[in-house]
C-alpha positions as CSV (number, residue, x, y, z in Angstrom):
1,X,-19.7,-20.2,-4.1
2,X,-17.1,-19.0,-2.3
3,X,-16.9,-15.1,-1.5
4,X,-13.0,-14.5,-2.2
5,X,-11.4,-15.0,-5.3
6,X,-9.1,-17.7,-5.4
7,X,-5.6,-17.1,-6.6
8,X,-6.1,-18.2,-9.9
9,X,-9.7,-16.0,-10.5
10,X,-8.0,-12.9,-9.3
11,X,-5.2,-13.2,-11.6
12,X,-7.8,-13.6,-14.2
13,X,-9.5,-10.3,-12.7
14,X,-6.1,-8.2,-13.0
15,X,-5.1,-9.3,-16.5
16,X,-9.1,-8.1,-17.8
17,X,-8.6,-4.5,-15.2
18,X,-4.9,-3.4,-16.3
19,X,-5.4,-2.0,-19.4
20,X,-5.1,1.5,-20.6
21,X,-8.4,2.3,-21.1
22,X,-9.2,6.1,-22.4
23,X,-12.3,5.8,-19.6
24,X,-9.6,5.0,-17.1
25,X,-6.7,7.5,-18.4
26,X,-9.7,10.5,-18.2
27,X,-10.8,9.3,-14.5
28,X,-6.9,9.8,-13.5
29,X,-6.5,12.8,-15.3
30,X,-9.5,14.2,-13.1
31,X,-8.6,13.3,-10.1
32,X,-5.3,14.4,-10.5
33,X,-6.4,17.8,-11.7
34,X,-8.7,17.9,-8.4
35,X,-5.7,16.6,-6.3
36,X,-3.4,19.1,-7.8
37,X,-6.3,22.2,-6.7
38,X,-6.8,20.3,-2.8
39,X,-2.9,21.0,-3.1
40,X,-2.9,24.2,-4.0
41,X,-5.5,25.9,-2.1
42,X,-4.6,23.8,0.8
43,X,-7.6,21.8,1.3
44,X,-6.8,18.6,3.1
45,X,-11.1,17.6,1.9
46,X,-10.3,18.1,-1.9
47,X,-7.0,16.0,-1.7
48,X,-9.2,13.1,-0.3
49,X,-11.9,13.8,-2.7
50,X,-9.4,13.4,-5.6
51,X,-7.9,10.1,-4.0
52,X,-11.1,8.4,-3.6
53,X,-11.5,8.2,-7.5
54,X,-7.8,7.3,-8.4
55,X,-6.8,4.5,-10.3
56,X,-3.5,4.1,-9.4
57,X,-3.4,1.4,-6.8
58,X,-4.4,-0.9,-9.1
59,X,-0.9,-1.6,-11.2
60,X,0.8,-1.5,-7.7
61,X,-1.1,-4.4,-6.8
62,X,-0.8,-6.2,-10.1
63,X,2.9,-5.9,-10.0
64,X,2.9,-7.4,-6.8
65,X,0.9,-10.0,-7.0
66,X,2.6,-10.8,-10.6
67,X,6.3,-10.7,-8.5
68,X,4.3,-13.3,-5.9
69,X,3.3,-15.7,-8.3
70,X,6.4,-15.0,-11.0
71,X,4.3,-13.9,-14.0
72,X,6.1,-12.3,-16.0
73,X,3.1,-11.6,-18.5
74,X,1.2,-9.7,-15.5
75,X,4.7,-8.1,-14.1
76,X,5.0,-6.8,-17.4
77,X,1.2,-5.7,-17.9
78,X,1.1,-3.9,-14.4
79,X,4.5,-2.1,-14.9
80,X,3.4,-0.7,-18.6
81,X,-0.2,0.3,-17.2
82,X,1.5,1.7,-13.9
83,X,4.4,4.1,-15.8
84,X,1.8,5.2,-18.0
85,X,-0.2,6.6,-15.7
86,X,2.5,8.0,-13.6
87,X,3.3,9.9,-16.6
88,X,-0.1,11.3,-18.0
89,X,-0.5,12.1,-13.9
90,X,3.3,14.3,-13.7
91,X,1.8,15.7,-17.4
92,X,-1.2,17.2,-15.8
93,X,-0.5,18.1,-12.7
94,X,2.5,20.1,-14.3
95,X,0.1,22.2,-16.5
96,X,-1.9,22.7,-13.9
97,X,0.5,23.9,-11.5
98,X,2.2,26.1,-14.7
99,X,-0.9,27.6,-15.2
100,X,-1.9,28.5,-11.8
101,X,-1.7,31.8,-10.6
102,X,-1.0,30.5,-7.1
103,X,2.8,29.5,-7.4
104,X,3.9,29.2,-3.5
105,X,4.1,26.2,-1.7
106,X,1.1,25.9,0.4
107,X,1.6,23.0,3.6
108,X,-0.2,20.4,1.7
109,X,3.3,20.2,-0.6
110,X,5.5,20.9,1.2
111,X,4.3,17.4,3.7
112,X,4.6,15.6,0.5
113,X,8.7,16.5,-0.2
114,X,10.0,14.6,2.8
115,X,9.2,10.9,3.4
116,X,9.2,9.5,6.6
117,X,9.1,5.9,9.1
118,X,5.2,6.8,9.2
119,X,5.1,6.7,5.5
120,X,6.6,3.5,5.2
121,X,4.6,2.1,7.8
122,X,1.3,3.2,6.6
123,X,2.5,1.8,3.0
124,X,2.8,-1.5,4.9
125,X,-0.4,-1.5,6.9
126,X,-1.7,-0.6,3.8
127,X,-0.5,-3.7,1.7
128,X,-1.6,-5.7,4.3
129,X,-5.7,-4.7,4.2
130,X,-5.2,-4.2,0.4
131,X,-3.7,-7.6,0.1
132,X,-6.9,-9.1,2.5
133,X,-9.5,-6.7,0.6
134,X,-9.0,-6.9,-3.1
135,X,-9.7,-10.7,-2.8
136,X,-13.1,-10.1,-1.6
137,X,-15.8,-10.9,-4.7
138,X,-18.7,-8.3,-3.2
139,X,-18.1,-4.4,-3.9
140,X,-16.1,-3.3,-0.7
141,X,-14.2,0.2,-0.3
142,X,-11.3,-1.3,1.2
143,X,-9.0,-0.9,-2.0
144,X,-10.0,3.3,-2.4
145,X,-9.7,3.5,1.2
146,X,-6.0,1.6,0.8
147,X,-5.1,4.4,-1.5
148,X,-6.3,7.5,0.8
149,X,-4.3,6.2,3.6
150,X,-1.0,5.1,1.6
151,X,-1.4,9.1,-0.1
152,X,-0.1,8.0,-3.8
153,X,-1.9,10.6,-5.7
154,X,-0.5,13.9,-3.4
155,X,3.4,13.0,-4.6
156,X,3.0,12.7,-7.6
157,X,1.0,16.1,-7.9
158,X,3.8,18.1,-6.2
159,X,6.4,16.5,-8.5
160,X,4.2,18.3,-11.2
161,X,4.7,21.2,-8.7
162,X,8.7,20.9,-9.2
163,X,8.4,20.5,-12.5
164,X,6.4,23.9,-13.4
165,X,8.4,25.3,-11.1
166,X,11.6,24.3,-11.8
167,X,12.2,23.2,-8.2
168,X,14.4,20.1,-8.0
169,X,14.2,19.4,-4.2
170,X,10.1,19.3,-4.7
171,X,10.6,17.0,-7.5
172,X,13.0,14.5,-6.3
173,X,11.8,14.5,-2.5
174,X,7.9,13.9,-3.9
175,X,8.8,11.3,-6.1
176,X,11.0,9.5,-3.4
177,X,8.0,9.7,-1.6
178,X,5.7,7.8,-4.3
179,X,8.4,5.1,-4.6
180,X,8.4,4.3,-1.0
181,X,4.8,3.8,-0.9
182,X,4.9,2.0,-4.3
183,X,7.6,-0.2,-3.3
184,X,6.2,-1.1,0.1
185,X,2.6,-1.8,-1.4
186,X,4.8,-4.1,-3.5
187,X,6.4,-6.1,-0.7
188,X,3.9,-6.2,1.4
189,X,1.6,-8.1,-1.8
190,X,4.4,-9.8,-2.3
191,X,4.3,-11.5,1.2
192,X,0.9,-11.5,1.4
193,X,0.0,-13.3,-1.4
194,X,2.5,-16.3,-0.3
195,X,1.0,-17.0,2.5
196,X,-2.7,-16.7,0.9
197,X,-2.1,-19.2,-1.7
198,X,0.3,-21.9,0.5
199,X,-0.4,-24.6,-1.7
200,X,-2.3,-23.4,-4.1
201,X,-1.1,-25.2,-7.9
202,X,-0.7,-21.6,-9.5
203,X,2.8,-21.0,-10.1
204,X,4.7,-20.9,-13.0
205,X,8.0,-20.5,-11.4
206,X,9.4,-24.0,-11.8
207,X,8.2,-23.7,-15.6
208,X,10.7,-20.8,-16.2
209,X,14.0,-21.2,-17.7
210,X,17.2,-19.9,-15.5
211,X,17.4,-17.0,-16.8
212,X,14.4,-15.7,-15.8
213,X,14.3,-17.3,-12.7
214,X,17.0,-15.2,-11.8
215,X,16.1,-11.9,-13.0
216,X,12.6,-12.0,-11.0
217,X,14.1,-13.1,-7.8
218,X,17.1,-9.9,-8.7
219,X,14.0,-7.5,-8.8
220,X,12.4,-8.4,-5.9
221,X,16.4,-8.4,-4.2
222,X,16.3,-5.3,-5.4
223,X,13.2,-3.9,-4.0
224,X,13.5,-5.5,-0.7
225,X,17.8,-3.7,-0.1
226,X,16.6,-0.5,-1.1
227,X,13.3,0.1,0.6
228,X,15.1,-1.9,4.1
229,X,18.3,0.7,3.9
230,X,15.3,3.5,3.3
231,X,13.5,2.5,6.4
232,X,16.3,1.8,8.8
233,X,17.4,5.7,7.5
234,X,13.9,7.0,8.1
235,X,14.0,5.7,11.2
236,X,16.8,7.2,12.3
237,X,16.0,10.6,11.0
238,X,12.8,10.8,12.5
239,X,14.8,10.0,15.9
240,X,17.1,12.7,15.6
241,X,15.0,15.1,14.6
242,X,12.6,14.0,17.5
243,X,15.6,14.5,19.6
244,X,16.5,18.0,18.3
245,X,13.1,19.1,18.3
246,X,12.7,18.0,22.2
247,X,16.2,19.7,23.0
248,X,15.9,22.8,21.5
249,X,12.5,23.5,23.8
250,X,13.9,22.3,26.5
251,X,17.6,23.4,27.0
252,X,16.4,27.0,25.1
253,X,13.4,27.6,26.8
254,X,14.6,30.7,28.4
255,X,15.3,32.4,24.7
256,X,13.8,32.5,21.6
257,X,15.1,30.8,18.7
258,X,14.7,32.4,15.5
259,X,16.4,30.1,13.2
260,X,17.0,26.7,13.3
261,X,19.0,24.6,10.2
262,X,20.3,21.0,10.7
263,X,23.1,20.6,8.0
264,X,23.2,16.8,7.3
265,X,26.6,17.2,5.6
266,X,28.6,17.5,8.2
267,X,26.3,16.9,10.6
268,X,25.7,20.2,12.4
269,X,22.8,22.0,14.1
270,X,23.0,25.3,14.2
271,X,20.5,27.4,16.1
272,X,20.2,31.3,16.1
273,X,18.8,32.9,19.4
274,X,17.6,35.8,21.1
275,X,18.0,36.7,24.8
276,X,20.3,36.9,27.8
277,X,23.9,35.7,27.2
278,X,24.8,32.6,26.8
279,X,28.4,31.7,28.1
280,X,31.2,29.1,26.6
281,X,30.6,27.2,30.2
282,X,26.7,27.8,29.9
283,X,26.9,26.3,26.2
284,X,29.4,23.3,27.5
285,X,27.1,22.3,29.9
286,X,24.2,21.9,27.3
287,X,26.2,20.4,24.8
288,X,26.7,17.5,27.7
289,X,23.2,17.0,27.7
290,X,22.9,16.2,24.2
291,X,23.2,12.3,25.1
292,X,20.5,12.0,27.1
293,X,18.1,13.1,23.9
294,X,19.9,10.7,21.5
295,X,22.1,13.3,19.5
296,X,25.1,13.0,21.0
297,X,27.0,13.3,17.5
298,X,25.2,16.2,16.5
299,X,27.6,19.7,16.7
300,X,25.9,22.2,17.9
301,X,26.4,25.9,16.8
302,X,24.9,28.7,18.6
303,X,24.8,32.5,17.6
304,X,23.6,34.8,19.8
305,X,22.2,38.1,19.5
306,X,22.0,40.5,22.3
307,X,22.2,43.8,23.5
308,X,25.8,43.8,24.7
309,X,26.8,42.0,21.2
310,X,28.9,44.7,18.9
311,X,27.2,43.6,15.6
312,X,29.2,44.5,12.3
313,X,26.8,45.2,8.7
314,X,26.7,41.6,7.9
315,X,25.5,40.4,11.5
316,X,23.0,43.0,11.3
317,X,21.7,42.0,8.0
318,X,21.8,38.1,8.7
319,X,19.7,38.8,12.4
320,X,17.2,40.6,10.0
321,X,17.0,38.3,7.6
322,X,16.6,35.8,10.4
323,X,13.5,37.7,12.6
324,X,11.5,37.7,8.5
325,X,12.0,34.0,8.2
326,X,11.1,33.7,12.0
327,X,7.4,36.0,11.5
328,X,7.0,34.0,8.2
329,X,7.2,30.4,9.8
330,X,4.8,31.6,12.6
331,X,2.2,33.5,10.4
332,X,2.5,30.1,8.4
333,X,1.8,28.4,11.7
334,X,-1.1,30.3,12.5
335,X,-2.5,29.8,8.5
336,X,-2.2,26.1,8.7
337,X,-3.9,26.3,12.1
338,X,-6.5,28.7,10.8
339,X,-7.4,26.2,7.8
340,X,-7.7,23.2,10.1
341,X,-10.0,24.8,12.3
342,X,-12.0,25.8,9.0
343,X,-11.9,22.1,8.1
344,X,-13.2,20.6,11.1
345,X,-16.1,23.2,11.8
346,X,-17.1,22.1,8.0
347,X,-17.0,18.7,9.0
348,X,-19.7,19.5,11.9
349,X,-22.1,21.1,9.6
């Protein structure tokens, strides 16, 4: 007795586990609830807690193993267990969150609105032990431990948070975030199931008329342009705004910078500081050095406040408005630092 599955006994074992089972749908609606508090009250322990007990990798791996093998019967099982529970999981977490008398955005969300190249490349790392562990017969904690590390549970929970809160940018960015790490869990099965059945008899594929043929080779086309075009543009974000984070404490050491907005329309970066004067030539000179931190094509924009500036109303009220936004980012800073130090003396005891 071997002590994998082969390919054909753990297709047999996802057609009997993707079902929507009431025990199931109450297990996800619990940890979701639990997920949706960890968020809330900021508590990275909670969040993990709540993922440990999720059900949701499950359809992710059925629908890619079903995409691997062409079965349409198991692509079509996965996808109606796997949008069921995305949507009992947006339900709750949006009643919680509408209920909550804590409505601002604690650290924990906000992480979860922007995805990044480390995102993608956890989702990936974590297809590829997913792919190796699920296969194993014996219990193993490889498959919960795939879902903590790929984060599924946390996006969907602060898509709830946009919902009961009417915020579209939470919404849109979290659930960006789920597809990325859905649809990279995908490929990755996807590949790794190929190459772990090499010639094994189980596939359908030549069995199926032309029609369909074509339509499962267009979906995975269509996962694979997306989620590439996603990750060569996370890549490059994550560059730049390595790069502008490494310029701005570098070439403004010397002052303090009290705002800072990159505008992705039109590609501008502009910084408000405090301190000594900063001259045309002064400013020309560290726009020139822009190149050698990889944001070359960035514009720069610079306003100054200083004690020789004549300030009208406006100027006044923007600088202001500016120095609040300033003390609120650090006393967040110092919050998030606060909790983390919590965290880890917990972890000692």
């Amino acid at each position: 007795m071997t002590a994998n599955y082969s390919t054909r006994e753990y297709r047999e074992k996802l057609y009997d586990d993707l079902h929507v089972r009431l025990r199931d749908t109450a297990i996800l609606m619990c940890a979701i609830f639990i997920a949706s508090i960890g968020l809330n009250m900021n508590s990275t322990a909670v969040i993990i807690g709540a993922m440990l007990i999720s059900p949701l990798m499950t359809p992710i791996v059925g629908l890619g193993f079903g995409l691997a093998i062409f079965d349409t019967r198991l692509i079509k099982q996965s996808l109606e267990v796997l949008l069921t529970q995305v949507l009992v999981s947006l339900l709750v977490s949006t009643l919680y969150f509408w209920i909550s008398p804590l409505s601002y955005a604690s650290s924990e969300l906000i992480a979860r609105t922007s995805p990044t190249i480390w995102d993608v490349l956890i989702a990936i790392a974590g297809g590829i032990a997913g792919v190796i562990g699920s296969r194993k017969k014996e219990a193993n904690n490889i498959v919960p431990g795939v879902a903590i590390a790929t984060a599924l549970m946390p996006p969907i929970c602060t898509a709830g948070y946009g919902l009961a809160n009417g915020n579209v940018r939470f919404l849109l960015g979290a659930l960006y975030l789920f597809l990325i790490n859905c649809v990279f869990i995908m490929l990755t099965n996807i590949v790794g199931t190929r190459i772990l059945m090499r010639k094994s008899p189980l596939s359908s594929f030549k069995e199926l008329n032309i029609k369909m043929r074509i339509g499962l080779i267009s979906l995975i086309v269509l996962l694979v342009l997306p989620a590439s075009y996603s990750a060569v543009t996370l890549t490059m974000d994550q560059a730049r705004k390595e790069g502008i984070k490494q310029f701005v404490e570098n070439e403004f050491a010397n002052h303090t910078v009290i705002n800072q907005v990159y505008k992705s329309s039109n590609n501008e970066l502009v910084l408000t500081v405090v301190g000594d004067p900063i001259s045309e030539e002064e400013l020309e000179t560290i726009r020139q050095k822009q190149a050698s931190y990889g944001i070359q094509s960035v514009q720069l924009k610079v306003k100054q406040f200083h004690n020789s500036a004549k300030l009208d109303s406006e100027t006044i009220k923007e600088f202001y408005e500016n120095i609040d936004k300033y003390i609120e980012q650090k006393l967040s800073e110092k919050d998030l630092q606060n909790d983390r130090a919590k965290e880890n003396e917990a972890d000692k005891d």
